[in-house]
Every structure is written in structure tokens, then in C-alpha cells.
MARGUDO-585233 format. One record per atom (N, C-alpha, C, O): residue number from 1; residue in one letter; atom name; y, x, z. Coordinates in nm, 4 decimals, always signed. Example, Ala and Ser with C-alpha at 12.3 -4.5 7.8 and 13.67 -1.06 7.14 Angstrom:
REM residues 2
pos=1	code=a	site=N	Y=-0.5690	X=+1.3190	Z=+0.7800
pos=1	code=a	site=CA	Y=-0.4500	X=+1.2300	Z=+0.7800
pos=1	code=a	site=C	Y=-0.3300	X=+1.3200	Z=+0.7800
pos=1	code=a	site=O	Y=-0.3319	X=+1.4236	Z=+0.8465
pos=2	code=s	site=N	Y=-0.2250	X=+1.2850	Z=+0.7080
pos=2	code=s	site=CA	Y=-0.1060	X=+1.3670	Z=+0.7140
pos=2	code=s	site=C	Y=+0.0030	X=+1.2900	Z=+0.7870
pos=2	code=s	site=O	Y=+0.1138	X=+1.3409	Z=+0.8039
//
This chain:
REM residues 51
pos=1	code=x	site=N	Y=+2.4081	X=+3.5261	Z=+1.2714
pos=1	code=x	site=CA	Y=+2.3407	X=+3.4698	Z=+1.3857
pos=1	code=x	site=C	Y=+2.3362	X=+3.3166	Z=+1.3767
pos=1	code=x	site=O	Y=+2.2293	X=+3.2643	Z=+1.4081
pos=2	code=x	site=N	Y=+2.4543	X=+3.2245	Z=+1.3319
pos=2	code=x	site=CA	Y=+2.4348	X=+3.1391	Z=+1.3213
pos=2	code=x	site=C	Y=+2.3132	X=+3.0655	Z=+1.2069
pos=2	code=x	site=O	Y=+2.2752	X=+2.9489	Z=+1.2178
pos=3	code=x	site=N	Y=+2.2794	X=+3.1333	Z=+1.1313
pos=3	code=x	site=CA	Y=+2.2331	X=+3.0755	Z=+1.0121
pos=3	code=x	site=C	Y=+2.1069	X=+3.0639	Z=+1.0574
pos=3	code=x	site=O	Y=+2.0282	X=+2.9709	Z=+1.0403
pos=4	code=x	site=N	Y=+2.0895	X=+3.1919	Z=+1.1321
pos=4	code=x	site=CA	Y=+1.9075	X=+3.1306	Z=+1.2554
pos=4	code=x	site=C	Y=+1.9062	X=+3.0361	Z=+1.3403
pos=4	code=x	site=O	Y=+1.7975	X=+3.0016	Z=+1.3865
pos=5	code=x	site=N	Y=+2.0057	X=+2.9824	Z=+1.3746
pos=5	code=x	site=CA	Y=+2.0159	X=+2.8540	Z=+1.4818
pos=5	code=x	site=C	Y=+2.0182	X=+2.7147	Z=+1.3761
pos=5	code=x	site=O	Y=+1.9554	X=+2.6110	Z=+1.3979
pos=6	code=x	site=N	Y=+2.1094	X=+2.7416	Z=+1.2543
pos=6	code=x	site=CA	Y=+2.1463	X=+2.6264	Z=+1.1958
pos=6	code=x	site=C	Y=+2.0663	X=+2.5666	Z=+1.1047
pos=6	code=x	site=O	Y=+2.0608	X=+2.4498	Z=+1.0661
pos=7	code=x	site=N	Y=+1.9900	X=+2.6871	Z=+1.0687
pos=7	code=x	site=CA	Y=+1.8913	X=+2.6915	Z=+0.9331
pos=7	code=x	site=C	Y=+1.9770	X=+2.6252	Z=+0.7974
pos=7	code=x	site=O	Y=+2.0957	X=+2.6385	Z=+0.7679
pos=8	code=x	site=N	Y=+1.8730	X=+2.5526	Z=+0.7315
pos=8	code=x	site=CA	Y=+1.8884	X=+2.5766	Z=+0.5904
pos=8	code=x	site=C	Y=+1.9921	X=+2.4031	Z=+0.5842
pos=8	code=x	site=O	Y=+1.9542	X=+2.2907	Z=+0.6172
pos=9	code=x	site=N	Y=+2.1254	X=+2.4483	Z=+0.5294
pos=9	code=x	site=CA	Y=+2.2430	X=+2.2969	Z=+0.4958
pos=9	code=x	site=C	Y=+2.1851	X=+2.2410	Z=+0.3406
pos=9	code=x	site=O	Y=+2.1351	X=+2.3143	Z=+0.2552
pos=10	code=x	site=N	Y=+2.2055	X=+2.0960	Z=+0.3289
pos=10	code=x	site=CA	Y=+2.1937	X=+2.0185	Z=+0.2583
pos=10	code=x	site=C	Y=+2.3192	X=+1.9665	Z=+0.2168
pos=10	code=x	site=O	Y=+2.3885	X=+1.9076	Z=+0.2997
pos=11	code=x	site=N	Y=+2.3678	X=+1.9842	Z=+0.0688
pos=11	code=x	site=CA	Y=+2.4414	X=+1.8870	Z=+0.0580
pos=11	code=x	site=C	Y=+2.4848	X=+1.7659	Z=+0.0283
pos=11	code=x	site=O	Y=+2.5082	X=+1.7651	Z=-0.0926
pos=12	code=x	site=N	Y=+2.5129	X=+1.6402	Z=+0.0863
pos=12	code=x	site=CA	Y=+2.4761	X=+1.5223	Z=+0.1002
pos=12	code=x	site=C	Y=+2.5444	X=+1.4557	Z=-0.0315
pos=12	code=x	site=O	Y=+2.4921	X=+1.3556	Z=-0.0805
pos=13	code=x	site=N	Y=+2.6451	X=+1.5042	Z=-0.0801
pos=13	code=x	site=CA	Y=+2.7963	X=+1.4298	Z=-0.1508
pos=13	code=x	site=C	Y=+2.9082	X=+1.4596	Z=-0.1110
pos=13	code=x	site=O	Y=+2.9475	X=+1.5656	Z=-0.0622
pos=14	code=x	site=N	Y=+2.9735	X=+1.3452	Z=-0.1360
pos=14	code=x	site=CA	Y=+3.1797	X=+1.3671	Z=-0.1227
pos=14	code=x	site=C	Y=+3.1069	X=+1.3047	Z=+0.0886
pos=14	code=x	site=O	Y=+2.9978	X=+1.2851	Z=+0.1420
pos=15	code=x	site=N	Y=+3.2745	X=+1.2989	Z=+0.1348
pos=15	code=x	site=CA	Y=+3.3021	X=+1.3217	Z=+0.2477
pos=15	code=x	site=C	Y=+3.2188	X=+1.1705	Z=+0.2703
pos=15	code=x	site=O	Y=+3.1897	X=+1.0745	Z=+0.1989
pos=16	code=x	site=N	Y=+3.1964	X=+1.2168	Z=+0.4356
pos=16	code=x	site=CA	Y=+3.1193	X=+1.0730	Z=+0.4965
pos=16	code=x	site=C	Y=+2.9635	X=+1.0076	Z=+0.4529
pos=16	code=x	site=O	Y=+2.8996	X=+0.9169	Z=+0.5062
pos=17	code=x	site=N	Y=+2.9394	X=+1.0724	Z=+0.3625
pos=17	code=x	site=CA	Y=+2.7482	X=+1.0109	Z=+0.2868
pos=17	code=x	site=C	Y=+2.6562	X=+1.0726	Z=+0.3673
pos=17	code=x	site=O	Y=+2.5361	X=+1.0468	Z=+0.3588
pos=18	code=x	site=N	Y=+2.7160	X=+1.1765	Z=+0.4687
pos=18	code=x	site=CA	Y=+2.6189	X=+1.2100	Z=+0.5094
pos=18	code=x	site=C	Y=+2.5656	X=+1.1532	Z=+0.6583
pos=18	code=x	site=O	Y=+2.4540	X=+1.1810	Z=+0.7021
pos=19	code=x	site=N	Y=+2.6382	X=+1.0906	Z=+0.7111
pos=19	code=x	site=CA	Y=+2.6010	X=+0.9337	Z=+0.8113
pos=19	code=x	site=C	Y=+2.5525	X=+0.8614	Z=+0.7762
pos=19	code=x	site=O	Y=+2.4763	X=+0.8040	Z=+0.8540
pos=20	code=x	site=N	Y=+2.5621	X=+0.8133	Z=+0.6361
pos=20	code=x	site=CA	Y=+2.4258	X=+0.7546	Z=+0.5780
pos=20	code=x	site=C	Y=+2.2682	X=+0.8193	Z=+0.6417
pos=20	code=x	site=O	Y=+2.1919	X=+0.7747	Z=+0.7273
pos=21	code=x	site=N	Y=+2.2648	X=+0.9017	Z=+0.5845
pos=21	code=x	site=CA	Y=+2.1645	X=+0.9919	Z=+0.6044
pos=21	code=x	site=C	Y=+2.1212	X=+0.9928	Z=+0.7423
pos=21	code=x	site=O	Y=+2.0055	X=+0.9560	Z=+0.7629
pos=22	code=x	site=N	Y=+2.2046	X=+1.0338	Z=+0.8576
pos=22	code=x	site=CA	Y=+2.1681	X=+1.0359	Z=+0.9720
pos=22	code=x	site=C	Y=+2.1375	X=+0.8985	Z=+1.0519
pos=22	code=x	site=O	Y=+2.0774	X=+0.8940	Z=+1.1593
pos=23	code=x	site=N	Y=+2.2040	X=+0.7546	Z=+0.9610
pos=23	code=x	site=CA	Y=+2.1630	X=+0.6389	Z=+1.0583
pos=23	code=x	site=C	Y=+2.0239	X=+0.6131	Z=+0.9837
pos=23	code=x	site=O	Y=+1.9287	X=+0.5618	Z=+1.0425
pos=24	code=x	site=N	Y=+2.0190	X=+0.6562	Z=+0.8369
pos=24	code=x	site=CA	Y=+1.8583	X=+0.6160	Z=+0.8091
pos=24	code=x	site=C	Y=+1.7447	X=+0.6949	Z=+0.8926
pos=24	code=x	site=O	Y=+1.6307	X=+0.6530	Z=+0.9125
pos=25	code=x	site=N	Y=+1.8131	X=+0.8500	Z=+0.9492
pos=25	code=x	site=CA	Y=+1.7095	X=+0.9409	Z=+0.9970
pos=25	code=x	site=C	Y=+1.6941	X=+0.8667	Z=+1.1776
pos=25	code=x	site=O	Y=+1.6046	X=+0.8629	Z=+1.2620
pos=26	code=x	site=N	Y=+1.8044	X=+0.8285	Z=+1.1705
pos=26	code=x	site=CA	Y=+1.7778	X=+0.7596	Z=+1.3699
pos=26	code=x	site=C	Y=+1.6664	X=+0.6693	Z=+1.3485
pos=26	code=x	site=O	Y=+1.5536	X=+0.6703	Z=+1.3977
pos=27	code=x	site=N	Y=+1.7252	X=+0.5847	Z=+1.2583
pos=27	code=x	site=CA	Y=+1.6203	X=+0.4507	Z=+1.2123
pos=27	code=x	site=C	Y=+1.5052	X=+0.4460	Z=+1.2167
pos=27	code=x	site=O	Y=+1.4382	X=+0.3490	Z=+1.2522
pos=28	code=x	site=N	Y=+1.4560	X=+0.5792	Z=+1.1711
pos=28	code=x	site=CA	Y=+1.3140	X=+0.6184	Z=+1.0939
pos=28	code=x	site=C	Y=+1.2364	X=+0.6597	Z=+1.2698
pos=28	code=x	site=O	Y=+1.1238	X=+0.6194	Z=+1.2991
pos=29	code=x	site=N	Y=+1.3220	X=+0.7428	Z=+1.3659
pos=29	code=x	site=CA	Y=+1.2823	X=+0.7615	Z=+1.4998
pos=29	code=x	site=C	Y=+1.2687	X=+0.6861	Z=+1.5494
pos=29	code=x	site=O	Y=+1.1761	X=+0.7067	Z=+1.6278
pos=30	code=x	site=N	Y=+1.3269	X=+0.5438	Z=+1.5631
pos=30	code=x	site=CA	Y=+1.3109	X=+0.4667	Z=+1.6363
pos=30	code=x	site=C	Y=+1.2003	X=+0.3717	Z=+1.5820
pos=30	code=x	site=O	Y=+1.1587	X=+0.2848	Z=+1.6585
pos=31	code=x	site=N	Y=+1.1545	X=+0.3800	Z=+1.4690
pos=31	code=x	site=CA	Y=+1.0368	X=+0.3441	Z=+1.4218
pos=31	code=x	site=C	Y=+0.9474	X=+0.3692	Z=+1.4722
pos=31	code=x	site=O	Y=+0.8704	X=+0.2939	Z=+1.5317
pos=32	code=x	site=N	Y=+0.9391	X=+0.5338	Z=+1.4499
pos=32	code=x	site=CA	Y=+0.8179	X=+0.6273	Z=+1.4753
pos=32	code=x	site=C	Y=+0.7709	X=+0.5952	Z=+1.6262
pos=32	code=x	site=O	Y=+0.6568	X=+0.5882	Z=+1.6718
pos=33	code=x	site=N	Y=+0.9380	X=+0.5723	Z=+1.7097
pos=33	code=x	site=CA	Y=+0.8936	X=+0.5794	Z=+1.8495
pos=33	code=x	site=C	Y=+0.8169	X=+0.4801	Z=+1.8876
pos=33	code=x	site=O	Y=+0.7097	X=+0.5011	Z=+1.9444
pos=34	code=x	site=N	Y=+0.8645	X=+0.3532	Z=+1.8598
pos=34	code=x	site=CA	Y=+0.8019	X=+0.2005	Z=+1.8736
pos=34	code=x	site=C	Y=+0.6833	X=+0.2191	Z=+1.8848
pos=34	code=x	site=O	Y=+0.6219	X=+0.2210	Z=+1.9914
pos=35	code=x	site=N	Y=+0.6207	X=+0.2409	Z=+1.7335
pos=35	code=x	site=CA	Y=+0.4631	X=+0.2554	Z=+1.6856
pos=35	code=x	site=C	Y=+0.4309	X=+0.3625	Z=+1.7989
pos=35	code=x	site=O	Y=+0.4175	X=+0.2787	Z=+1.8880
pos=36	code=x	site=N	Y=+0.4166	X=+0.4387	Z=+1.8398
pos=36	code=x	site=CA	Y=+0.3601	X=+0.5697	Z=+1.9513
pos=36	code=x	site=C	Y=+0.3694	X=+0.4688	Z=+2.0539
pos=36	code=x	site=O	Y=+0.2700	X=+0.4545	Z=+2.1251
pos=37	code=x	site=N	Y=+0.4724	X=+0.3945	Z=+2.0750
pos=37	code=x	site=CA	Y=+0.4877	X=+0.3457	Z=+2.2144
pos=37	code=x	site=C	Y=+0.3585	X=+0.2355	Z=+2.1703
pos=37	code=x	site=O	Y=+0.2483	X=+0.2801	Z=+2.2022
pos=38	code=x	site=N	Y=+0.3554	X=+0.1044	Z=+2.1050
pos=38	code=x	site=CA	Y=+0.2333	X=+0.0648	Z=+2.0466
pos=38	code=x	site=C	Y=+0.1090	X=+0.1252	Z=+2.0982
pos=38	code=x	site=O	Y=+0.0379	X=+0.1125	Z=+2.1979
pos=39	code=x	site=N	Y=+0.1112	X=+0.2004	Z=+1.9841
pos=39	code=x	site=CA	Y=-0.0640	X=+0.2889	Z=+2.0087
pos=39	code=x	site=C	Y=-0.1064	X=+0.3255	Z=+2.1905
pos=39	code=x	site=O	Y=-0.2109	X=+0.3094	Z=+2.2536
pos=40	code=x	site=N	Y=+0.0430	X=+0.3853	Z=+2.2335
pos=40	code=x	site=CA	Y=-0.0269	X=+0.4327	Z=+2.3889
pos=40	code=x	site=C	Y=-0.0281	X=+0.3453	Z=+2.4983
pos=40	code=x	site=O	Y=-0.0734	X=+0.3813	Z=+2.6069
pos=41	code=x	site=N	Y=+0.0211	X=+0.2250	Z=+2.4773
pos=41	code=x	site=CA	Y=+0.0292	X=+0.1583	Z=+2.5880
pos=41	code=x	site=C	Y=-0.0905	X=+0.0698	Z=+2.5604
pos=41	code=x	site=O	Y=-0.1407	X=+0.0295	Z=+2.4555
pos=42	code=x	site=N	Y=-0.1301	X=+0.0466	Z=+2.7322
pos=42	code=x	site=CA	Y=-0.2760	X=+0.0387	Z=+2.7632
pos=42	code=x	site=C	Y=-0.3360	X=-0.1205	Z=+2.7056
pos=42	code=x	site=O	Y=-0.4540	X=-0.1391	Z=+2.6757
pos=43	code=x	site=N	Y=-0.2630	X=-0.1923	Z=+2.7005
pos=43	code=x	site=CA	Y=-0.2761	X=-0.3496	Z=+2.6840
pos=43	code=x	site=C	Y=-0.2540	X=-0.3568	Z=+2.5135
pos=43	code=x	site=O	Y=-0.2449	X=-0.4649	Z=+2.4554
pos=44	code=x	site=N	Y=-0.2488	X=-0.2612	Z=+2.4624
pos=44	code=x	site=CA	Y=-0.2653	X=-0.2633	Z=+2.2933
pos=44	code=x	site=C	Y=-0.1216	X=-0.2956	Z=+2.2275
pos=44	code=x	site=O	Y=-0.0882	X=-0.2748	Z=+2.1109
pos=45	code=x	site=N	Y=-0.0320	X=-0.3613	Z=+2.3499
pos=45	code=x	site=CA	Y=+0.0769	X=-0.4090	Z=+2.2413
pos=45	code=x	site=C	Y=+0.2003	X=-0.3907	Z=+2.3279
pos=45	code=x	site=O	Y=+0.2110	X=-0.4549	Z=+2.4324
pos=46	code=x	site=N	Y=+0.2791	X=-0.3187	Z=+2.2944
pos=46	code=x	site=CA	Y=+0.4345	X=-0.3006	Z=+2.3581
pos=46	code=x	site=C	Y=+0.5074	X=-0.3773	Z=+2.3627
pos=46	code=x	site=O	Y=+0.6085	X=-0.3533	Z=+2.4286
pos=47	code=x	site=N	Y=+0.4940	X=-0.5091	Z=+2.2954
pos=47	code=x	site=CA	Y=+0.6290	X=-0.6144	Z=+2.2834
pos=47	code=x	site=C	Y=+0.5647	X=-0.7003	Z=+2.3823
pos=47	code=x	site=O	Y=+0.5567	X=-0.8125	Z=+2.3323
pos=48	code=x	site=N	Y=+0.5041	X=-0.6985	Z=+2.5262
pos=48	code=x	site=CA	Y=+0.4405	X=-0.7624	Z=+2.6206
pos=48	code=x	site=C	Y=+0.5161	X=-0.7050	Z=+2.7537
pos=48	code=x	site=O	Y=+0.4699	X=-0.7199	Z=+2.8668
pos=49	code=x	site=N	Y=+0.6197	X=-0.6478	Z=+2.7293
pos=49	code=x	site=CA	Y=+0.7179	X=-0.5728	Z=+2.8509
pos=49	code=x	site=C	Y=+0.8042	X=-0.7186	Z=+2.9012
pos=49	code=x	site=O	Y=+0.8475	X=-0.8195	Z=+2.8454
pos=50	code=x	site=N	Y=+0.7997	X=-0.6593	Z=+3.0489
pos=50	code=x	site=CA	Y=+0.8766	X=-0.7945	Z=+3.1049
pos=50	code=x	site=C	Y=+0.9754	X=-0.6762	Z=+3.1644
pos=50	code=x	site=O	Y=+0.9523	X=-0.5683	Z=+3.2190
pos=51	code=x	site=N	Y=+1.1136	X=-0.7567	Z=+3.1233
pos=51	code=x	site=CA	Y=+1.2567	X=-0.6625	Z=+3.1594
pos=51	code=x	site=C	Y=+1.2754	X=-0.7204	Z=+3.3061
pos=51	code=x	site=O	Y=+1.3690	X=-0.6818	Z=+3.3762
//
């Protein structure tokens, strides 16, 4: 049952390389998100936010 929830493991290396992996994969989201946020906001450019 688990192996349908978990799907298919990768193995990364010896202990700890695989946080590598996951801060490059956050990285890559918070990219992706930026640019989407970019494209949809109405004034063409997202870095025009007043905090």
C-alpha cells in the first residue's frame, strides 16, 4: 500500500545529499512561482508590490 502513495525512490548517495536535491528542487519553485506571479499580474511586473 505504501509503494502507491510513495511511488518510485531515488537514490541520491551516502547520507545527507539528498537536501541538496530538495533545496535545489524548492529553489526551482520559487522560480517557477515568481515568473507565474510575473506573467499574471495585471501591471506586467511583480517587483512593483508596495509592502
Amino acid at each position: 500500500m505504501l509503494d502507491a502513495v510513495w511511488g518510485t525512490w531515488t537514490c541520491t548517495g551516502e547520507f545527507g545529499s539528498g537536501v541538496t536535491l530538495k533545496y535545489i528542487a524548492n529553489l526551482l519553485i520559487g522560480i517557477h512561482t515568481a515568473a507565474t506571479a510575473e506573467a499574471l499580474w495585471p501591471s506586467g511586473s511583480a517587483s512593483t508590490w508596495t509592502w
